[in-house]
N, C-alpha and C positions, 0 to 999 in steps of 0.2 A: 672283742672284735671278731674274735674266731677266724677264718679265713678269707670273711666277705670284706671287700676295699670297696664298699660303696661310697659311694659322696666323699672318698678318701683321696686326697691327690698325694702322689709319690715323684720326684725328681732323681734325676740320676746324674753324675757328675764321672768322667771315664778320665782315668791317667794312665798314661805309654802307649802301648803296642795298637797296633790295627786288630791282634789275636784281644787282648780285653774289650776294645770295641765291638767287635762279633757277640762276645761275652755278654757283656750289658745288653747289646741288644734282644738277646733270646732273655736272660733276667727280665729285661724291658715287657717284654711279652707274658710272661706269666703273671705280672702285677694284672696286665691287661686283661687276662681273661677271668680273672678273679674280682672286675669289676673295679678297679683302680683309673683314676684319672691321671692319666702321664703327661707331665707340665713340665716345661726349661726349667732348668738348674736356677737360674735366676730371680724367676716363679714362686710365690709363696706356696709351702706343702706340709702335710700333715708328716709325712718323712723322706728324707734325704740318706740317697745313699750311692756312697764313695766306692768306686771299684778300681782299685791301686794299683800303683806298679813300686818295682823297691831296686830297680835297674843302678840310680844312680842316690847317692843322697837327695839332691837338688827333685826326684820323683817325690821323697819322703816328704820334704820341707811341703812342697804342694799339696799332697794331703792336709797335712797339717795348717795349714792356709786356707784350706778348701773347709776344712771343717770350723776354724774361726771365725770365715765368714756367713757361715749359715748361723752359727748362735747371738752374732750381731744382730741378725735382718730377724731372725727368727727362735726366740730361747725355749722355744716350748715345742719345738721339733724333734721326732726321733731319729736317731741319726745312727746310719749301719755302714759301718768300714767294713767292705769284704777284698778277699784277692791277697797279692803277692804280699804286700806290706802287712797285711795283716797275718798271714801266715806266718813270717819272718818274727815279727816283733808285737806278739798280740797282746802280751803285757805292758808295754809301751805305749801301744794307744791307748787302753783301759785304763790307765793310770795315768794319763796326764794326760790324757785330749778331751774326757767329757762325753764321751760318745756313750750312746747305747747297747751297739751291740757288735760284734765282731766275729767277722767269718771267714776265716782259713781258704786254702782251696778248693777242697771237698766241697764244703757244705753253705758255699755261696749259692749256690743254685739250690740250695733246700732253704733259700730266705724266709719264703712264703712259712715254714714249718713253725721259725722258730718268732714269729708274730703273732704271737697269744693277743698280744693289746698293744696299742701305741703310746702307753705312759713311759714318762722318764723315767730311765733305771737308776738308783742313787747307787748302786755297781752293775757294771756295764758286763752284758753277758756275751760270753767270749767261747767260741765253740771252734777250735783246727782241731788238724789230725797229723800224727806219725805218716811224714811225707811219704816214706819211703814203700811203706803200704799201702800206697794208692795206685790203683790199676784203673779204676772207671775213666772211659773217655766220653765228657758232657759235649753233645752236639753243640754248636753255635753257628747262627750266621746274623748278620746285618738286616737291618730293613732302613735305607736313609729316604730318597728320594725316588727310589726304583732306578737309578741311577746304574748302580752297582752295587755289589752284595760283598760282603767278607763272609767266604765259608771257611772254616775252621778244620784243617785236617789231619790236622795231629799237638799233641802238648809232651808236656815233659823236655827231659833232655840227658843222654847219658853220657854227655861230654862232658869233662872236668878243668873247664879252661880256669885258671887261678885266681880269675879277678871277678867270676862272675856269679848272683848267686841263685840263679834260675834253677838249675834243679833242685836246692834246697826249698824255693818255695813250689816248685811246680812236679817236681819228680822224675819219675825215669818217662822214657819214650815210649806211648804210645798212639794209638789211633784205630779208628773204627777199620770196617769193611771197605773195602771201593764200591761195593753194591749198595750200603746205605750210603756213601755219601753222593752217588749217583743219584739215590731217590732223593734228597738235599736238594741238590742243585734241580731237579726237575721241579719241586717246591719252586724254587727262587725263578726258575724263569718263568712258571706259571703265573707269578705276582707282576711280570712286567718287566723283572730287568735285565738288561742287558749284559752286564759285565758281574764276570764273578771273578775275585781277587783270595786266592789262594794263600791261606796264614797259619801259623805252627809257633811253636819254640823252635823246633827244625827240621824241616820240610823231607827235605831233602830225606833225613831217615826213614821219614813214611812206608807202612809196612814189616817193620822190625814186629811187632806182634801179631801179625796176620797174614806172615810170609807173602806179601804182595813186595812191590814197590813205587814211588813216584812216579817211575815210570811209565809203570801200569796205570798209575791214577789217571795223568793228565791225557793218556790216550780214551780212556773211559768217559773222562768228562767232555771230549769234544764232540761225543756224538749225541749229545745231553740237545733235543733241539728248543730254538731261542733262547738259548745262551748264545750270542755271538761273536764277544770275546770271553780270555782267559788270561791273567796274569798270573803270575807268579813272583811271590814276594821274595823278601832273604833267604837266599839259601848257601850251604857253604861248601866251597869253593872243590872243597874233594868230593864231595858228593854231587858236584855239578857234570855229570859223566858226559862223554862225548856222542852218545844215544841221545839226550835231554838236548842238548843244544843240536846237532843235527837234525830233531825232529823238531825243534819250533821253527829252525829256519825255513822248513816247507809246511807248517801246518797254516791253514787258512785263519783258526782262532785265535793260537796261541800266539799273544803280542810280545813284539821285538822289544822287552826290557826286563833287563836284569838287576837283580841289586844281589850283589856279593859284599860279606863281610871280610876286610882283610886286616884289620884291626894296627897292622903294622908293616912298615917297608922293610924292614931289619930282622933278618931270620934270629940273629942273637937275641932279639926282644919277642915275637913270636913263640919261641922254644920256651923261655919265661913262661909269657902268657899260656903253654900248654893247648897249642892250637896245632890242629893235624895238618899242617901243609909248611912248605916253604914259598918263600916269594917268588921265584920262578914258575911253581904250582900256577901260582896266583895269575901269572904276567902268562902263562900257556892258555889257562882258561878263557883270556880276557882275547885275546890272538885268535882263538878258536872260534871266538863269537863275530870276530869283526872282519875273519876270513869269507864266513859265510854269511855275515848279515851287517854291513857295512856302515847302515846307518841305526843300528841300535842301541836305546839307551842303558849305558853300563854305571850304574849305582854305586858307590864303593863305599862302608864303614871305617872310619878309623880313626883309634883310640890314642891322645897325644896328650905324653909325660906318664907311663907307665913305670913304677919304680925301678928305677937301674938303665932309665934311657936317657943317657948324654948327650951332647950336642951333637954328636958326631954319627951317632945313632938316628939320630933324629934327622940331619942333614940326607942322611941314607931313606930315610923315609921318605922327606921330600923330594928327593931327586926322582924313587924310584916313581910316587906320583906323578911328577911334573912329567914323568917320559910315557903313562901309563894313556894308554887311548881311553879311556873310562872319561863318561859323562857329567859327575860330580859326585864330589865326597860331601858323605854325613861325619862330620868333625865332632867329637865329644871327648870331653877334657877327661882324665882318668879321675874315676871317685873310688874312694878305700872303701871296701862296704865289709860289714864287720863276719867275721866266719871264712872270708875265703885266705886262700890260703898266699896272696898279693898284698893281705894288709900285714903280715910279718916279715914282708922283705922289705932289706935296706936301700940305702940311700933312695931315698924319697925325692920324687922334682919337687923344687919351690913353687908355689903355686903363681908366682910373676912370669915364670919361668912359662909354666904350662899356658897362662893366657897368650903371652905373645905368641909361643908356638900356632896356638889356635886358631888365633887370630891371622897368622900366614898364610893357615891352612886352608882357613876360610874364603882368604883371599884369592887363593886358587883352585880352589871348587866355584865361585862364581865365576871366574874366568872361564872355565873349563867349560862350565853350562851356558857360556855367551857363545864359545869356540861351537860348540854343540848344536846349539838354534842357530846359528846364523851358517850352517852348515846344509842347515835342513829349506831355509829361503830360494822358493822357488819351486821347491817341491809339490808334488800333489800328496796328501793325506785323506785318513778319513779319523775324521772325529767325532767322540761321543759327548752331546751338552747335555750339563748339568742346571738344575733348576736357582743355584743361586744368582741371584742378581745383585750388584753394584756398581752404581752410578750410572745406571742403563744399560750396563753389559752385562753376559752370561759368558762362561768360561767353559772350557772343557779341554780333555785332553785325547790326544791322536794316540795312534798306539804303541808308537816307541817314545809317549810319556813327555812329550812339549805341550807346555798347556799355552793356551789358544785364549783369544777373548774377541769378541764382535759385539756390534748393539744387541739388545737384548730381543728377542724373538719367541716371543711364548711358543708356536708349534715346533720351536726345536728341541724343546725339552726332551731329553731321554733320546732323543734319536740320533742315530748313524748317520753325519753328513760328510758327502765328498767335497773339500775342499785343495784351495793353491795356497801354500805359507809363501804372505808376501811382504813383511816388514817387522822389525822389532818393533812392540809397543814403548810406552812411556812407561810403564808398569814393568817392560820385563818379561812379558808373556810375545806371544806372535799373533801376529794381524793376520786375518784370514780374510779369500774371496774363493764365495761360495760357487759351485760346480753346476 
């Protein structure tokens, strides 16, 4: 086959992060220019390929589901596991998943190299690299609907929290220039879109190789013209300096929403988990945002039944939530994942244990995000639509991140509209009337 994908169709299937999503989509692009027909996962394809996350087990098992059901539908497909899980565990899938061919972190973006031909391998070739010698930063960004873009502006991570195993598969911290990712983002508004959403392992480091920092970025990229917003994804909490949130609250671009990870309400558990901040840190940061931008949405991580967290630990968690002005928690149950250095400490939660926890938690992140919309009723916004449609409505979201839903209106596609948030829907979203 050599390198030509002609009359070849390729599928792509993305687990975890918005940053693998970026990922895949630049991958996405290279099949494309080599002459490859890029068809839904769901699509019959000459090959299939898994681009992984290894964040939780429950990432892993989906892999592994993902790749049993293409040999179902289709057994004579070649089939390429690249990414974190494959870096982590590459003799694990080689050996007991059937796959073809496996690629580490490096050398997922050199797919194209290692496609001599599309036969089945009867042993599946399997190409990572020594994490720790890895310096190259691989560009990415998104292409969905011109919608919005994920540009990519840093990997790695040189935090050593103890439950988690990202720099093992992804490495130390780095990241390009602010000058190329300038020419990036001018790419992406060229295409059309509107919104560029800012993704990392950890952003907020940004510039640790290139003596810049985040700061410097997100000031660079607002002058980037038609881009019109800016987001900014997870970033952590000590590195959320009082320069970065005083200047989103007066930038015209930069949208009112944050997502912080706080993984726990319990400094005791915290210090465990080997996390740079205490809960106060936490609860200052969150105070600082909603001093100067009142109605912004505040995102919050966190990790429930971390080993050695008792009820009483855990009550401290909730509480410190239930009193935190934050807009809604991403609740995730603790998984042991093997290498770090949390799956050798004792006393372990019962996993009954950690569902009902979860399930509390859950409970009050959706309250939290009722308290939150129905805060905003009344309001004027401006919102940017998205091209999907269901059941005659199109969707979109304002810019401190309430998504919206109306009947469906094809010339709104992609575009900036001012609206009045005027009722909850049935669904859960906010009813709009347009301006």
């Amino acid at each position: 086959m050599g390198n030509s994908g002609e009359n070849k169709k390729v599928a792509f299937h993305t687990l975890g992060c918005k940053l693998n999503f970026s990922e895949t989509s630049t991958i996405s692009r290279s099949f494309k220019s080599k002459g490859f027909d890029v068809v839904g996962f769901n699509s019959e394809a000459d090959i299939y390929v898994i681009n992984t996350c290894s964040v939780t087990e429950q990432a892993d098992k989906k892999c592994r589901q993902a790749v049993a059901k293409i040999q179902n539908k289709n057994p004579k497909a070649f089939i390429a596991v690249v990414g974190c899980y494959a870096q982590l565990k590459p003799n694990e899938i080689a050996e007991k998943l059937g796959v073809d061919l496996v690629l580490g972190t490096k050398e997922k973006f050199n797919i194209l190299e290692h496609l001599n031909n599309l036969q089945k391998k009867e042993i599946p070739e399997v190409y990572t690299c020594e994490i720790e010698k890895v310096y190259q930063f691989d560009s990415s960004h998104s292409e969905a609907d011109r919608t919005r873009s994920f540009l990519k502006v840093q990997d790695g991570c040189d935090y050593s929290c103890s439950y988690c195993t990202i720099p093992l598969a992804r490495g130390k911290s780095r990241n390009k220039r602010t000058s190329d990712l300038v020419k990036e983002a001018k790419l992406i508004a060229e295409s059309g879109t509107k919104e560029i959403i800012l993704t990392g392992v950890n952003i907020g480091d940004f510039g640790k190789s290139t003596n810049e920092s985040f700061f410097d970025l997100i000031k660079a990229l607002e002058d980037v013209k038609g881009i019109e917003r800016i987001r900014i994804s997870s970033i952590e909490p000590n590195l959320l300096k009082d320069e970065i949130i005083e200047h989103v609250a007066k930038s015209e671009k930069i949208q009112h929403h944050f997502h912080i990870p706080l993984q726990s309400g319990c400094n005791k558990i915290l210090v465990k988990m080997q996390r740079r901040y205490n809960k106060e840190l936490f609860k200052s940061r969150v105070d600082k945002i909603k001093s100067l931008i009142p109605k912004a949405f505040i995102g919050v991580d966190v990790i429930v039944g971390f080993p050695g967290e008792t009820e009483e630990d855990y009550k401290e968690t909730y509480l410190f939530l239930n009193n935190l002005d934050a807009s809604f928690f991403h609740v995730f149950s603790y998984s042991e994942r093997p290498n770090t250095k949390s799956a050798s400490f004792q006393n372990k939660v019962p996993k009954n244990i950690i569902a009902k926890r979860s399930k509390e938690l859950q409970e009050l992140a959706n309250n939290k995000q009722l308290k939150f919309y129905n805060q905003n009723i009344g309001y004027e916004a401006e919102v940017l639509f998205e091209s999907y449609k269901r059941n005659k409505l199109m969707f979109g979201f304002t810019g401190n991140y309430i998504k919206v839903e109306t009947p469906y209106n094809k010339s709104l596609v992609g575009k900036i509209q001012k609206v009045t948030l005027t009722s909850l829907s049935d669904n859960g979203n906010l009813n709009v009337k347009m301006r």
